[in-house]
Structure formats: structure tokens, C-alpha cells
C-alpha positions as CSV (number, residue, x, y, z in Angstrom):
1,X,-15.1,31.3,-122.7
2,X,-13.7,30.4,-119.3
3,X,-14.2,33.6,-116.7
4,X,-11.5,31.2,-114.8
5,X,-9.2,30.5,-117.7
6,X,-6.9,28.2,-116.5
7,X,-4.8,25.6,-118.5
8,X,-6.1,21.8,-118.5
9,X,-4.5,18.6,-118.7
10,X,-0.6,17.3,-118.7
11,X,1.8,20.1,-121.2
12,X,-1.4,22.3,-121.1
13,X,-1.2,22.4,-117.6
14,X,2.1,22.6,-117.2
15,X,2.8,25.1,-119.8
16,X,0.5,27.9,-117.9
17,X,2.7,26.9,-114.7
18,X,5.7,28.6,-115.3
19,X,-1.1,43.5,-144.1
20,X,-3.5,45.6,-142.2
21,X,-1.6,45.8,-139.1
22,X,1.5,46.3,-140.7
23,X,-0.3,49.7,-142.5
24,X,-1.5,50.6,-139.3
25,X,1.8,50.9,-137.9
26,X,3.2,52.6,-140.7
27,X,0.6,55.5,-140.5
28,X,1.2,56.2,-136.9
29,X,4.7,55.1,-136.0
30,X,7.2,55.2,-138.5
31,X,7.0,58.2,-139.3
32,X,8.0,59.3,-135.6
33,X,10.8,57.1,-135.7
34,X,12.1,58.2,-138.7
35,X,12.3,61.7,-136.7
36,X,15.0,60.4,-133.7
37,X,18.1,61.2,-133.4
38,X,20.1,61.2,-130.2
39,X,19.3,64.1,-128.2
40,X,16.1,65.5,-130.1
41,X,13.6,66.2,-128.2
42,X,9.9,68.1,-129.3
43,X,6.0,66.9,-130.1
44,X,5.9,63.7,-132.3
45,X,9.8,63.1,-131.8
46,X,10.9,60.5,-129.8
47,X,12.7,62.5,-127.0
48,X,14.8,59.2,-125.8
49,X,13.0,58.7,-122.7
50,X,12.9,55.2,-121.4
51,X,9.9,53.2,-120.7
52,X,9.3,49.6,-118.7
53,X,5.9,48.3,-118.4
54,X,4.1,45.4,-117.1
55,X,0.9,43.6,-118.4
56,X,-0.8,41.2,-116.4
57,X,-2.8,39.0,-118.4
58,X,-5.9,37.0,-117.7
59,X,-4.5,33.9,-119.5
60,X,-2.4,31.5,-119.2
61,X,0.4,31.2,-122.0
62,X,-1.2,28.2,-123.0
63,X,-3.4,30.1,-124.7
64,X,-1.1,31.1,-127.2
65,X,-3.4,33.2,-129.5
66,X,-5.4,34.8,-126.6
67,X,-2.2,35.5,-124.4
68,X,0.4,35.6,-127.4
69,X,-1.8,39.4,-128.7
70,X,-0.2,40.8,-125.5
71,X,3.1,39.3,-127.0
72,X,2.2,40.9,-130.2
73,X,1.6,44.4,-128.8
74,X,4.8,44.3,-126.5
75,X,7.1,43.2,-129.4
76,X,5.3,45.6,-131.8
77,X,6.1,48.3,-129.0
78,X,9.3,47.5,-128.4
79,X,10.1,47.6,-132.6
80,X,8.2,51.3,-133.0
81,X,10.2,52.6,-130.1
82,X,13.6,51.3,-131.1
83,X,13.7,49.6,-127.8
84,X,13.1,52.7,-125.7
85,X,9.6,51.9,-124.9
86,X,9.0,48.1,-123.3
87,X,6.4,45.8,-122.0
88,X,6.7,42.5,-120.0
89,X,4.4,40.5,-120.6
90,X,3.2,37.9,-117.4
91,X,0.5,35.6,-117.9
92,X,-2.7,35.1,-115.6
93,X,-1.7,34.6,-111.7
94,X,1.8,35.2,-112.4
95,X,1.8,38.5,-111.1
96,X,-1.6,39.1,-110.5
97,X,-4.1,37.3,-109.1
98,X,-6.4,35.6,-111.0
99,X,-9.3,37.4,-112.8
100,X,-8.6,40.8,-110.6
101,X,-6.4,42.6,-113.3
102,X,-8.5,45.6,-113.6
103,X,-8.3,45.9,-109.7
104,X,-4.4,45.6,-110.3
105,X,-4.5,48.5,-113.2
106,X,-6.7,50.9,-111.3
107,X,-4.4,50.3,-108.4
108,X,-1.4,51.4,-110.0
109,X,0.3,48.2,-109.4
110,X,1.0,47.4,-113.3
111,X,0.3,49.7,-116.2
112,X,-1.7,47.7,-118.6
113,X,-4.2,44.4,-118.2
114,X,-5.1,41.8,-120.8
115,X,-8.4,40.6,-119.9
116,X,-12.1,40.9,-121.0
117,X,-14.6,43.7,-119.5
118,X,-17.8,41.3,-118.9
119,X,-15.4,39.5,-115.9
120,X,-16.3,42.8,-114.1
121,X,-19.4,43.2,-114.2
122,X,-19.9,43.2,-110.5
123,X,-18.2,46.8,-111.2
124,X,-20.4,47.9,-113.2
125,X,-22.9,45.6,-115.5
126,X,-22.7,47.8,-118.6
127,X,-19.0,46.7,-119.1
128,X,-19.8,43.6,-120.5
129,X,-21.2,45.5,-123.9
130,X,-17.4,46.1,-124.0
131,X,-16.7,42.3,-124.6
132,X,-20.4,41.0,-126.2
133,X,-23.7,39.7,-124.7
134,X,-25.9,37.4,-125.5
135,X,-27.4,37.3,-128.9
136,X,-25.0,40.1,-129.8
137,X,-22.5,41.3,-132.5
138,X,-20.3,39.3,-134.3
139,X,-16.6,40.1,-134.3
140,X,-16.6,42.5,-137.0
141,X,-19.9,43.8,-136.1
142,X,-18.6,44.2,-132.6
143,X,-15.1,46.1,-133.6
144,X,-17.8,48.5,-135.9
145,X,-19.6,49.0,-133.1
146,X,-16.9,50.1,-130.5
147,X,-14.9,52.2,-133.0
148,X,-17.5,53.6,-135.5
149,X,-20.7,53.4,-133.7
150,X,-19.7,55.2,-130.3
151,X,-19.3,52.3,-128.3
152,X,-15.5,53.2,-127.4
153,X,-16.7,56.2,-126.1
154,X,-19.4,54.7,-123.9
155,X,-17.1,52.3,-122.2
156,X,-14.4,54.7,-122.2
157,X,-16.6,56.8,-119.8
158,X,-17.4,54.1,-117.7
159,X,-13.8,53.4,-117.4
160,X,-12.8,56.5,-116.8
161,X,-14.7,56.2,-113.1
162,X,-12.1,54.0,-112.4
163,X,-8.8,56.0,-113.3
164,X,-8.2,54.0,-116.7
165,X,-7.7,53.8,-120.5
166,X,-9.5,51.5,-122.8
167,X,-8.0,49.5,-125.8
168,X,-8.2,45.8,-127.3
169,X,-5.9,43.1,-128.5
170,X,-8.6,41.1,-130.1
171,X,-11.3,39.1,-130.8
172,X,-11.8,35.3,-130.8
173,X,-14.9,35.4,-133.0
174,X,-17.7,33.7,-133.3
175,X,-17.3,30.6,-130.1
176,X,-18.9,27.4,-130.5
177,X,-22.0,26.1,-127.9
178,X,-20.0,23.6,-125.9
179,X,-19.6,19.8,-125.4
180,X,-22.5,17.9,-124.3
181,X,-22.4,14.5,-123.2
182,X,-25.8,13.3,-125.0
183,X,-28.0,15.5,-127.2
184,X,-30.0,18.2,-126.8
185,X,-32.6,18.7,-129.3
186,X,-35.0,20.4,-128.1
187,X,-35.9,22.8,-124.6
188,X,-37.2,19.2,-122.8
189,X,-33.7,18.6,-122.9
190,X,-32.3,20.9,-120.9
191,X,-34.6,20.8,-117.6
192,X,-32.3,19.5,-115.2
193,X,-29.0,19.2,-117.3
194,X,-26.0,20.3,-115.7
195,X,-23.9,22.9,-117.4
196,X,-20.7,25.1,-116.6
197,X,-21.3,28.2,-118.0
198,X,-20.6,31.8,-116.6
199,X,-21.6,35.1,-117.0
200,X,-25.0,36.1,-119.0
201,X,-24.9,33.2,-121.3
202,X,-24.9,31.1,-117.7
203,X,-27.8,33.5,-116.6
204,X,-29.8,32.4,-120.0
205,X,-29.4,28.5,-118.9
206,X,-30.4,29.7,-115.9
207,X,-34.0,30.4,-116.6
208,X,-34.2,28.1,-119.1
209,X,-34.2,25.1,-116.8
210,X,-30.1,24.1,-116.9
211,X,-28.4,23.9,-113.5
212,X,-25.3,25.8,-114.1
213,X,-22.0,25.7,-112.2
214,X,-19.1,27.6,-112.7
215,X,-15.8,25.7,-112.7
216,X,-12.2,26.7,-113.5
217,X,-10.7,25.4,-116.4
218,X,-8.6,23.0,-115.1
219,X,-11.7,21.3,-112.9
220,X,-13.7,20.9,-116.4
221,X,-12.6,17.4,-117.8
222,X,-12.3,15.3,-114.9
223,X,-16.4,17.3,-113.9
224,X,-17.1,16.0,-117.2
225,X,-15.7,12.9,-117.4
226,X,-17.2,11.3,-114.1
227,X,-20.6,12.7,-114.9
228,X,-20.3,15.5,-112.1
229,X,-21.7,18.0,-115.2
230,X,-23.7,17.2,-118.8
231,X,-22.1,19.6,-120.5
232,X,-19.0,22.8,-120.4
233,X,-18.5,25.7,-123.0
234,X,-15.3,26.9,-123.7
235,X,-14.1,29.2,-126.6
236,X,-13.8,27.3,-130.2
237,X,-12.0,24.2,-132.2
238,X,-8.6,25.0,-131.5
239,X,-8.4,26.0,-127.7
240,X,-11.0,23.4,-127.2
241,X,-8.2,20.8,-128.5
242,X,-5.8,21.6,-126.2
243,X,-8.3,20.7,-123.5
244,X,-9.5,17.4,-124.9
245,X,-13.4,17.5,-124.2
246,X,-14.0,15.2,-127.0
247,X,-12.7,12.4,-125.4
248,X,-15.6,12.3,-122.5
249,X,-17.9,14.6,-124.6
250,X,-18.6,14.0,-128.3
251,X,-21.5,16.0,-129.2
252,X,-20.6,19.3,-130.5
253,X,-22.7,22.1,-130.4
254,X,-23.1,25.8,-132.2
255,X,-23.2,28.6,-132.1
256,X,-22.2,30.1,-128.6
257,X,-24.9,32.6,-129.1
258,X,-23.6,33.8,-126.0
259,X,-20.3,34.6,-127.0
260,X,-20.6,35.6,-130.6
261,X,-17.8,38.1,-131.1
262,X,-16.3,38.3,-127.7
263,X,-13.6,41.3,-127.5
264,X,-10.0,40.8,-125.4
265,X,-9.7,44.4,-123.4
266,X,-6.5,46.3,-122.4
267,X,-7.0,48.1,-119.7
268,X,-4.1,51.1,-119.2
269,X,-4.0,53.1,-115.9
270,X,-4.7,56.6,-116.5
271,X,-2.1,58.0,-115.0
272,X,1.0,56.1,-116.2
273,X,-0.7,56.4,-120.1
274,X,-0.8,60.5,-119.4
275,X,3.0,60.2,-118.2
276,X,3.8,58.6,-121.5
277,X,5.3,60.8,-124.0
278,X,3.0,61.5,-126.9
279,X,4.6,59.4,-129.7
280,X,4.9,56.5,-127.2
281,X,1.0,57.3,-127.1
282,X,0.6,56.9,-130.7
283,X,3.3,53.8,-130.4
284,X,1.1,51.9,-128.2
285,X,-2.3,53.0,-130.1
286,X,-0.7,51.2,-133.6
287,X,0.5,48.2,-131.5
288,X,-2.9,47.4,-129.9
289,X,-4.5,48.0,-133.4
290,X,-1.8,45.4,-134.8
291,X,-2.3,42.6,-131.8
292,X,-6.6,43.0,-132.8
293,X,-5.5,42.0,-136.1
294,X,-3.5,39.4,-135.2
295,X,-5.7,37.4,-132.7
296,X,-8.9,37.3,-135.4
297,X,-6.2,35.9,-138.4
298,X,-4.8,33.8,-136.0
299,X,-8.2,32.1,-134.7
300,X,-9.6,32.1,-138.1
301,X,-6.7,30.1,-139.6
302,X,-6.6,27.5,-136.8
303,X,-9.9,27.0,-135.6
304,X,-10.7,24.9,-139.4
305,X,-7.7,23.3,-138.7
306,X,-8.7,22.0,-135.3
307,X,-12.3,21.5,-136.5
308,X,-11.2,19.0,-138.8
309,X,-8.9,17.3,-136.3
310,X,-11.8,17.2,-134.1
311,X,-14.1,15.3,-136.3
312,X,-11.5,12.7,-137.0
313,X,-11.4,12.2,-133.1
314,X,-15.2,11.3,-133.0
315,X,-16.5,14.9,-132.5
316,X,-20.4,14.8,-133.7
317,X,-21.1,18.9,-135.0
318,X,-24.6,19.3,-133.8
319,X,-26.7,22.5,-134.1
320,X,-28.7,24.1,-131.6
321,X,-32.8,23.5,-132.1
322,X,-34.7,27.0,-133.5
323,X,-37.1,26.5,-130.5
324,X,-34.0,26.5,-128.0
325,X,-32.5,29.7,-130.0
326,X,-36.1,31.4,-129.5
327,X,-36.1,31.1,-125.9
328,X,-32.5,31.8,-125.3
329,X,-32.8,34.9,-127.1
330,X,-36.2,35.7,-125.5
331,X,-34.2,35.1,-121.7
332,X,-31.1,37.5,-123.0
333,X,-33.4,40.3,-124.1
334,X,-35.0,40.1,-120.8
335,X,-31.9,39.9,-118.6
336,X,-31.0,43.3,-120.5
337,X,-33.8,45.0,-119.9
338,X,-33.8,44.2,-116.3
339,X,-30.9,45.2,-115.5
340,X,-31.4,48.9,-118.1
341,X,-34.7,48.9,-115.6
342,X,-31.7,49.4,-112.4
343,X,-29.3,52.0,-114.2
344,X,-30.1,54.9,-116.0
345,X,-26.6,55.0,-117.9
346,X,-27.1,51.3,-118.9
347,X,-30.2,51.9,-120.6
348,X,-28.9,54.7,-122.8
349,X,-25.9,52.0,-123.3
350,X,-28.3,49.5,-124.4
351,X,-30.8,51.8,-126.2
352,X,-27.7,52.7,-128.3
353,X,-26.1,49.5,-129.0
354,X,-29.4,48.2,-130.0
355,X,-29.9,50.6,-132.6
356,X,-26.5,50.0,-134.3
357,X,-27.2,45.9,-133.6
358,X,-30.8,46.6,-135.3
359,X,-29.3,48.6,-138.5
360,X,-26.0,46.1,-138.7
361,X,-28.2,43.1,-138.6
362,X,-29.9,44.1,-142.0
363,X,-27.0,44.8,-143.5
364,X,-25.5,41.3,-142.7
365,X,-28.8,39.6,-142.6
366,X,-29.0,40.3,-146.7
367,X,-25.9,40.8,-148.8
368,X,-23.8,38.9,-146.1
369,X,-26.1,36.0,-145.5
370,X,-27.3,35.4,-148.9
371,X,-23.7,35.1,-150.2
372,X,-22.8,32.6,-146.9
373,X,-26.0,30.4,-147.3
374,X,-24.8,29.5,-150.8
375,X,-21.3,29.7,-150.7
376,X,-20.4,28.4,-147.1
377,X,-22.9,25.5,-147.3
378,X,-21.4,23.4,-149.5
């Protein structure tokens, strides 16, 4: 996924220019509301007090089911509250500059940030676990992880260094590999090819013999289309529509073994979520639950969708080589454990997370697998 998203060509362009849920929100809201009355005031009773908030996103509106979570979660608010508690949503660089959201939240200068933890790594490496790395969890292996397996808590501490509150608006799942322009099928293949690709999965490339550059989204068809890069990775079938790659790039690879269950953050500055009143605490807790939902049903209705209309535009579904997944995997476990070698506190990060990774990988790798080898390959 872009660590620059911006939008790409003509209305996608222009556009970023200017069930389970719903229970969740019963257990933990509605019951509060069903307490207020005008003038009552006490624990778990909305006292009347009025709220405004502003979340800066990382993405543009374009984006609709990355972007549109924060819509979710600021209309879910508003609904719980009765309108007392509100959240404006702006999308990336309208009121923030680009990619420095957290900076903006820890500042005080907006109350929440829509964005994903690995961009900030420079902060402090161990926040990308908070997102996914390398050879990681998948999207429901990742949620379990953060909210059954302790890994809320870790990143929560790590957070906390920096005067904020961490919560989630959802997950893309599982990303595909990117578009190359020829094939790659085997490591020979990628000496010398040029790739733009951030982050650890760009680090992978890296020592695997692809010459990686880092361009913003809008600079990634017209780099591709003159030759000026091989290949770009994106996010999956249905953002990777909007932007066309197909039409200069028709080989399709998976997975994104980079990305595999990527996690959106929301970032809350500490001090404006200890000034809310308790049941706007609870509000907000129920609407980020209901916008994680949301962004996973979304992308896992549309991306088929967009697959299909893919294909029928020439794209050729290619899989990565075992031998290049060997040695990818091989580079990411050795990226982690230099950088555990630096940081103390990382290493008991990654010694945990690789314990629950180790366990949920058996569980998936049997019962999971065995029904998805026969089922999903038809």
C-alpha cells in the first residue's frame, strides 16, 4: 500500500482534490442513550455536553473504503450521541500535511488521525507490528493478535510516549504483489528490476537484488508506463482499478506477503480523549469497532468484483515462485531480528508476536487450509 497515498489519474485525481457492528453498538451505546434526558447528568448518562472533533486522514477520499471507515466512525458517533458528540472528517493533506498525522495528533492540533502505524516507524520501528510486517498475520489473525493476544497493549505503551490513544478503523486484508511489466518467475528475475515499494516489504526487495524507489501515487502510472520502473504495488483489485495499472502493466502478481493483513490506526490525543465524558468514551470505542467491521466487508465484497473486471481488461493473475517466497521470508526474518538486536522493547515485541504468529499459524495452517485448498480451488 502507498506510504504516499495520493489519488491517480483524471476523476481519481480530481476526486482527492477537493450485523456484528450493529451488536457492537448496541452493547455499549444504546443503552447510554436510552438514559438522556435533558438536564441529567451522572456516570454512563449522557450529561449534554457538546463535542466537535477533527480527524485528519491519510487518504484521499478517493479511497472510498479506506477513507470512507473514518466516515463510518464519525456518522456512527454522531447517531450514539444524538448529535452531541461530532467528528469532521478531512481527507489526507486537507488539513494536514501529508503522512504527518500522528505529528498533528500528538500536537494537539486535531483530536484523532486516520492513518497506519508502520508510516512512523522513524518514531519508533516497533510500530509497524501495529499495522503488519512482512510474512505476517493475516487480517483476522492480525485483529486476534492486537485484541486477544496483548498486542493492543504493547502498542498502546509505545503510544503512550507520545501523549496518545490507540484504536483501528480497519483492515484491507490480504494485498496483492503488484503489477509487473514482464514476468518474474524466479529470483534471476529480479536482479536489477525496478520496483516502487516502501517500507519493510521495500527493504526485502532490497536485498534481494530489486532497485526500489519510492513514488507517490499519483507519479506511479506515467513511471510505469514510460519504463522509468518494472513494476509498483499498491493495495488489492478494487483500489488497484481506480488507478489503471493494467493498462501499462498486465502481469498480476500475489500475494503481497508484505502486506498480508495490513491494519488502518486511529490515533486520539490523550488529552482531548481523557476530557471526553465517559459514555462519549464508550460512544467512540463502539464506533471504531463498527468502522473495523465495515472496511474488511467492504474490501471483501468488492475486491472479487474488481478482480473479475480486471481479468476482462487483460490482467494475467500470476503467482509468486516458492524459491522467491523462501528468500523473501528468509530477508524479512532477518530485517526483524536486526533491528530486535538495536531495542530491547522490540525484541520482547517481536519474541511475543512470534509466539502468537507460531501457535495461530497451526491453527490456520490445518483446519483452515485444508477446508480452502479444496473448496477455494475450484
Amino acid at each position: 500500500m502507498s506510504s504516499n497515498p495520493s489519488p491517480n489519474r483524471r476523476s481519481f485525481l480530481s476526486g482527492s482534490l477537493v450485523g456484528a457492528a450493529s451488536g457492537i453498538v448496541g452493547a455499549s451505546a444504546a443503552g447510554v442513550l436510552k438514559q438522556r434526558g435533558p438536564g441529567s447528568t451522572g456516570p454512563g448518562v449522557v450529561s449534554g455536553k457538546r463535542v466537535r472533533w477533527r480527524l485528519a486522514s491519510s487518504f484521499p477520499a478517493s479511497l472510498d473504503t479506506i477513507y470512507g471507515a473514518a466516515e463510518v466512525l464519525a456518522e456512527a458517533v454522531r447517531e450514539m450521541s444524538g448529535g452531541l458528540f461530532e467528528i469532521r472528517v478531512f481527507q489526507g493533506g486537507e488539513l494536514v500535511p501529508a503522512l504527518q498525522e500522528m505529528d498533528a495528533v500528538q500536537q494537539g492540533s486535531v483530536e484523532v488521525g486516520q492513518t497506519c502505524s508502520y508510516y512512523y516507524r522513524g518514531k519508533n520501528p516497533a510500530l509497524a507490528f501495529d499495522t503488519c510486517v512482512p510474512f505476517g498475520l493475516n487480517a483476522r489473525q492480525q485483529m486476534a493478535w492486537l485484541y486477544e493476544g496483548g498486542g493492543l497493549e504493547a502498542m498502546q505503551r509505545l503510544y503512550a510516549d507520545f501523549g496518545i490513544v490507540l484504536f483501528h478503523s480497519g483492515n484491507t486484508g490480504a494485498q496483492m504483489g503488484g503489477w509487473f511489466r514482464r514476468p518474474v518467475e524466479s529470483l534471476a528475475d529480479l536482479q536489477g528490476l525496478s520496483m516502487r515499494i516502501p517500507g519493510l516489504g521495500g527493504a526485502v526487495m532490497d536485498r534481494l537484488g530489486v532497485s526500489v524507489q519510492v513514488l507517490g501515487g499519483g507519479d506511479i502510472y506515467p513511471a510505469l508506463e514510460r519504463g522509468a520502473i518494472d513494476a509498483t504495488e499498491w493495495v488489492g483489485p478494487y483500489d488497484d482499478l481506480k488507478l489503471d495499472f493494467v493498462a501499462v502493466a498486465k502481469n498480476y502478481y500475489y500475494p503481497g506477503w508484505w502486506e498480508p493483513g495490513p491494519a488502518m490506526s486511529l490515533l486520539v490525543n490523550q488529552k482531548a480523549w481523557d476530557a471526553l465524558p465517559v459514555e462519549y468514551q464508550a460512544i467512540f470505542r463502539s464506533a471504531a469497532e463498527k468502522a473495523t467491521a465495515t472496511m474488511q466487508r467492504r474490501y471483501d465484497a468488492k475486491n472479487p468484483v474488481a478482480l473479475g473486471t480486471l481479468i476482462e481488461k487483460g490482467a494475467v493473475l500470476r503467482p509468486f515462485s516458492d524459491d522467491i517466497l523462501r528468500e523473501a521470508r528468509a530477508a524479512a526474518e532477518s530485517l526483524l531480528d536486526d533491528e530486535a538486536a538495536k531495542d530491547g522493547g522490540y525484541q520482547r515485541i517481536l519474541d511475543d508476536w512470534r509466539v502468537f504468529r507460531d501457535r495461530s499459524f497451526r491453527w490456520f495452517g490445518s483446519n483452515e487450509l485444508a477446508y480452502a485448498r479444496f473448496a477455494f480451488g475450484r
